[in-house]
N, C-alpha and C positions, 0 to 999 in steps of 0.2 A: 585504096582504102580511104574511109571518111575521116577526117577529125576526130569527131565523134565516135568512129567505131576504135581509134586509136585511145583517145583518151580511157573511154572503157574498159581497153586491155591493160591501161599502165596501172585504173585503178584496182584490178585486179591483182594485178605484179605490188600493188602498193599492199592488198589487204593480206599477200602472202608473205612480204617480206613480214608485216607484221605478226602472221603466226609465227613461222619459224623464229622468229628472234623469242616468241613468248617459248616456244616449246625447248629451243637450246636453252635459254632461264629453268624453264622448269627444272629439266633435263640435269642440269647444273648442280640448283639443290638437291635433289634426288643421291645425285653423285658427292657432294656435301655428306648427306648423312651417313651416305656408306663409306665415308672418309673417318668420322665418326667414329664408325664400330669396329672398321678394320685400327681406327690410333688403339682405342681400348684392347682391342687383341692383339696388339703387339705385330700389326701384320702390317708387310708394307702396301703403302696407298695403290702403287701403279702393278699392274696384273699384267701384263704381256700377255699370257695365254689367254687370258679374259679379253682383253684388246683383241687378239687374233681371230675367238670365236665370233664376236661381236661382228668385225669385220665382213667375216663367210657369211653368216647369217645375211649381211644387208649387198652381198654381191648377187645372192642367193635370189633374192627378193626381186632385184631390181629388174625393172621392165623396160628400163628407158624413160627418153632416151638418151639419159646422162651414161655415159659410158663406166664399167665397173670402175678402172682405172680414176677417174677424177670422181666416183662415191667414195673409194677409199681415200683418197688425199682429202674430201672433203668431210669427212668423219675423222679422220685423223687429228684433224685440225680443230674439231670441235672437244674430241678427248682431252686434246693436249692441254688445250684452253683450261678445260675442267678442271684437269692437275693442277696447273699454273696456281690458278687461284686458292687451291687447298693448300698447296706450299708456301703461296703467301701470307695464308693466314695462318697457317703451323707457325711462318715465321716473325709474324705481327703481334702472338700470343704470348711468346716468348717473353722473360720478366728481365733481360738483359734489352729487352728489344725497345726503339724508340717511340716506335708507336706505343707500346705499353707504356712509358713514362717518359713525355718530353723535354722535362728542364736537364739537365746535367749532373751525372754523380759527380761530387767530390770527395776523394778520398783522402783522411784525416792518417797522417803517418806524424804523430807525435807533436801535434800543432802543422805542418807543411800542409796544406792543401794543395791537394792535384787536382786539376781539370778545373780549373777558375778563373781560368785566361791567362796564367802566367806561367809559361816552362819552369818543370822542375825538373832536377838533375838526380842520379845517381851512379857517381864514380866508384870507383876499385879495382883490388884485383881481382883479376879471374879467377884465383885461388889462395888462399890464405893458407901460408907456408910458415911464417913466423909471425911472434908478436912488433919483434922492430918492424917487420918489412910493411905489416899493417900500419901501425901506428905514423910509421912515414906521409905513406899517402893521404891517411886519415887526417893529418896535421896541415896537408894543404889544400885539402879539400876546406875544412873547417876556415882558412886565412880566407877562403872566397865567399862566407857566410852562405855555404851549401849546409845543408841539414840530414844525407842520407849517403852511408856507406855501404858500397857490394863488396862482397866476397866467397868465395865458395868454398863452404867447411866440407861438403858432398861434390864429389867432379865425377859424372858420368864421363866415362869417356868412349871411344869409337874401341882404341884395343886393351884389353884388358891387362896388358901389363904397362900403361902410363897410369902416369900419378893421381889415384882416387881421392885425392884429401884428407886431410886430419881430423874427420870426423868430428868428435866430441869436443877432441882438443881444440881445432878450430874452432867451433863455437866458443868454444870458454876465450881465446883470443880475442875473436870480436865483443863479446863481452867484456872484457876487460877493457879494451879501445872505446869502445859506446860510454862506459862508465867514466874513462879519462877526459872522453872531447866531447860528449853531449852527441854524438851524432848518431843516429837511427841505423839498423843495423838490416839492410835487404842478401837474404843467403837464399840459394835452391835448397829445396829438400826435393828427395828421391825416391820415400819410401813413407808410407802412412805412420808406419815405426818411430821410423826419424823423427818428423812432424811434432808426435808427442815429446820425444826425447828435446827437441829444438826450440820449445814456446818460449822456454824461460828465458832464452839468449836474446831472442832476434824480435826485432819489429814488423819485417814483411815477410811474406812466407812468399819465395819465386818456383816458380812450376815453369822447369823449363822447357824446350823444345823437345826433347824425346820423351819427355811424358805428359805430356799435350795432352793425349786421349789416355791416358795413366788415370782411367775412372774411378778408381776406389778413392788414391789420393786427391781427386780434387772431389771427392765426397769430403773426405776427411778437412780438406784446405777449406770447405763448405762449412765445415760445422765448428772450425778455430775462432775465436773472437781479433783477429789480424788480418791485416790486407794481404792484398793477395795480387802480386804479380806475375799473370800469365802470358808465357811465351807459345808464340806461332808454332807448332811444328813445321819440321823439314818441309814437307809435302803437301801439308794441310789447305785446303781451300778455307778460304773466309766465312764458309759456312760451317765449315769443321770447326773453326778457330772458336764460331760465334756461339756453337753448344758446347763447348766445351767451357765454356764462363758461366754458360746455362746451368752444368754442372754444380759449379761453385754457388751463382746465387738459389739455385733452388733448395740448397741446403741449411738457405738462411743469411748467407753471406755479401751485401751487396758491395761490399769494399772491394772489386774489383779492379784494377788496369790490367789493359792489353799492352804487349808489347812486339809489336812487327820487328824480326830479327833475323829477313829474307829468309827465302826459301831457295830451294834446291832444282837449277836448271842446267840445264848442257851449258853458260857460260861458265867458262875456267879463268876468269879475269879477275873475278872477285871470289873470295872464298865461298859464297853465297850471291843469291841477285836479291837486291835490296825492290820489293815489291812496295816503293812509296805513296801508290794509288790505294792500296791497302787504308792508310790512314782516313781521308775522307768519307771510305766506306764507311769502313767501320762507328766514323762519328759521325754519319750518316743512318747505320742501322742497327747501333745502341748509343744508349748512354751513359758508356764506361769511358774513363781517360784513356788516351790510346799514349803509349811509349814510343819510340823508337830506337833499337841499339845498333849504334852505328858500325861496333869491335866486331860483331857475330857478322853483321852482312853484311861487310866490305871484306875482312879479314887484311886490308890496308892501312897502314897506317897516314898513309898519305891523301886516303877520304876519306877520314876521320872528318875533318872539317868540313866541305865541300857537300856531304850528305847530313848531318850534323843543320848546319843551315836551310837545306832542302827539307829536312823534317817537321826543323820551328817555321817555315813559311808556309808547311801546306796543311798546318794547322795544329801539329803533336803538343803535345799535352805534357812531352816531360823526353829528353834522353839520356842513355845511359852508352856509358865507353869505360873499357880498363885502362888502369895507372897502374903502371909498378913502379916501384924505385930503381930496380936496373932488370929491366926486360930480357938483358941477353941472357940471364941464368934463371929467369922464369922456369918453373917446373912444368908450367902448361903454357899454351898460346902465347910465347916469345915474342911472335913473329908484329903479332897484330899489337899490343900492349904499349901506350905512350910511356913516357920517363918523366916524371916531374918537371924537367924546362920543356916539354913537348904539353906538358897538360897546363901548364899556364899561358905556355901562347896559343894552344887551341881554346883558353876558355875564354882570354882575353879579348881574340878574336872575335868567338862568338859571342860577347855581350857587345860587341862596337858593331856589328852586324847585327842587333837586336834596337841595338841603341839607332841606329841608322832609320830602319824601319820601321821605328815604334814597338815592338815588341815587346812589353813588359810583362 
């Protein structure tokens, strides 16, 4: 064969590659708009039987001499594509999302600013059982010039005969503690009920782990004029996690933090597996502060610290761990809960560990 009659052929293979690349574009938008009709109809993007028909039709067709076998891997692969890019801009649309808005929230808990380069804290207990047992921790928290107390007036728990919390009474507890020490008051609520019942106590409104996709209430946590601290579900993938704040701010609500408080894997070493690749994403693909609770996903009290550090390095926005005054007669979570000289040499720590690395 000549030069010339080579060259020919590749320009050929050249004026082709360039149709097909116009026609999968076309091809693309086309599947765009039907992305489109099917969001407004509540219907999902990807067809499977629609994909399959598709399929038969172009095995049906084919003459050669590309083999049926690599039409469909090569079709396949141009669908997939198609998706790909509607998911991405489903996910780029999103008003939690960083493409939609790339500076940084910060969120305002009673003058504290989150997500402004400086780890914030939020200690307590896991459960608010008394006013002394509160007011304990509350008091040492306040000696480290922290600004925000947990506690839980609401305690979902796994079986329903451990200790559900004091309700109402709780609240008025940490109300009464807020109003003694100045310090901001972060509780779960449970129930869109609650929520109402709860505004007048608490500073942050926490949506925890089991009602993650608890859709009504993070409507309702949507439409509260308070922040809004949301937890990971057990199970929940990072996309789950990331609409489900979608929830919140499309109700109007942008005072959002996330808070990774690991998820639920075959390891039995930790109470939970601390997912801390989590954190980048996530302030990666919004711009919400992201948390970290160290008490829920380790269930140790001995990486309380160790992960704790691993949080503020890989960039978190703020952690939180329980304090009790004496853990061993906790009514909930015993096991994992620091004790007042366990919470000042872990805090102590981690500010000469921050102080080390600059971290401010």
């Amino acid at each position: 064969m000549r030069q010339n009659d080579l060259d020919e052929l590749r320009g050929q293979v050249d004026e082709l590659n360039t149709k097909i690349l116009d026609l999968i574009n076309e091809r693309t938008s086309v599947v765009q708009e039907i992305g489109k009709v099917k969001e407004k109809q509540g219907v999902n993007r990807y067809d499977p039987i629609r994909e399959r028909e598709m399929l038969n039709a172009l095995v049906q067709s084919n003459e050669g001499p590309i083999p049926n076998g690599i039409v469909e891997q090569i079709f396949k692969g141009i669908f997939m594509s198609a998706l790909e890019i509607q998911e991405d801009e489903q996910r780029n649309a999103l008003l939690v999302s960083r493409k939609r808005k790339p500076e940084d929230t910060i969120v305002d808990v009673n003058g504290e600013k989150i997500g402004n380069g400086t780890p914030s804290f939020v200690f307590g207990p896991c459960a608010v059982e008394s006013y002394e047992q509160v007011l304990a921790v509350a008091e040492s928290i306040k000696s480290k010039g922290l600004t925000m107390l947990r506690g839980g007036a609401y305690k979902p728990r796994t079986s329903p005969y451990d200790f559900q919390g004091l309700g109402l009474e709780g609240l008025k507890i940490l109300k009464r503690v807020s109003n003694e020490t100045g310090l901001s008051i972060v509780t779960e609520i449970i129930t869109p009920a609650h929520l109402e019942e709860a505004l007048e106590y608490i500073d942050v409104i926490q949506i925890g782990a089991r009602n993650m996709q608890n859709f009504e209430l993070l409507k309702e946590a949507g439409m509260a004029n308070k922040p809004v601290l949301l937890k990971r579900g057990l199970a929940a993938t990072i996309d789950e996690f990331i609409n489900a704040a979608e929830y919140i701010i499309s109700k109007g609500n942008s005072q959002i933090m996330l808070c990774e408080r690991g998820i639920r894997t075959y390891e039995r070493a930790t109470r939970n597996t601390l997912d801390i690749s989590a954190v980048p994403i996530l302030k990666q693909e919004t711009h919400l502060p992201v948390f970290v609770d160290v008490t829920h996903s380790t269930g140790r009290k001995d990486l309380l610290l160790p992960t704790a550090k691993a949080a503020i390095a890989v960039g978190a926005d703020g952690v939180m761990a329980e304090v009790h005054p004496d853990p061993a007669v906790a009514l909930s979570d015993a096991a994992q809960q620091m004790d007042i000289k366990q919470f000042d040499e872990f805090y102590e720590e981690l500010q000469r560990f921050m102080n080390t690395h600059q971290i401010v």
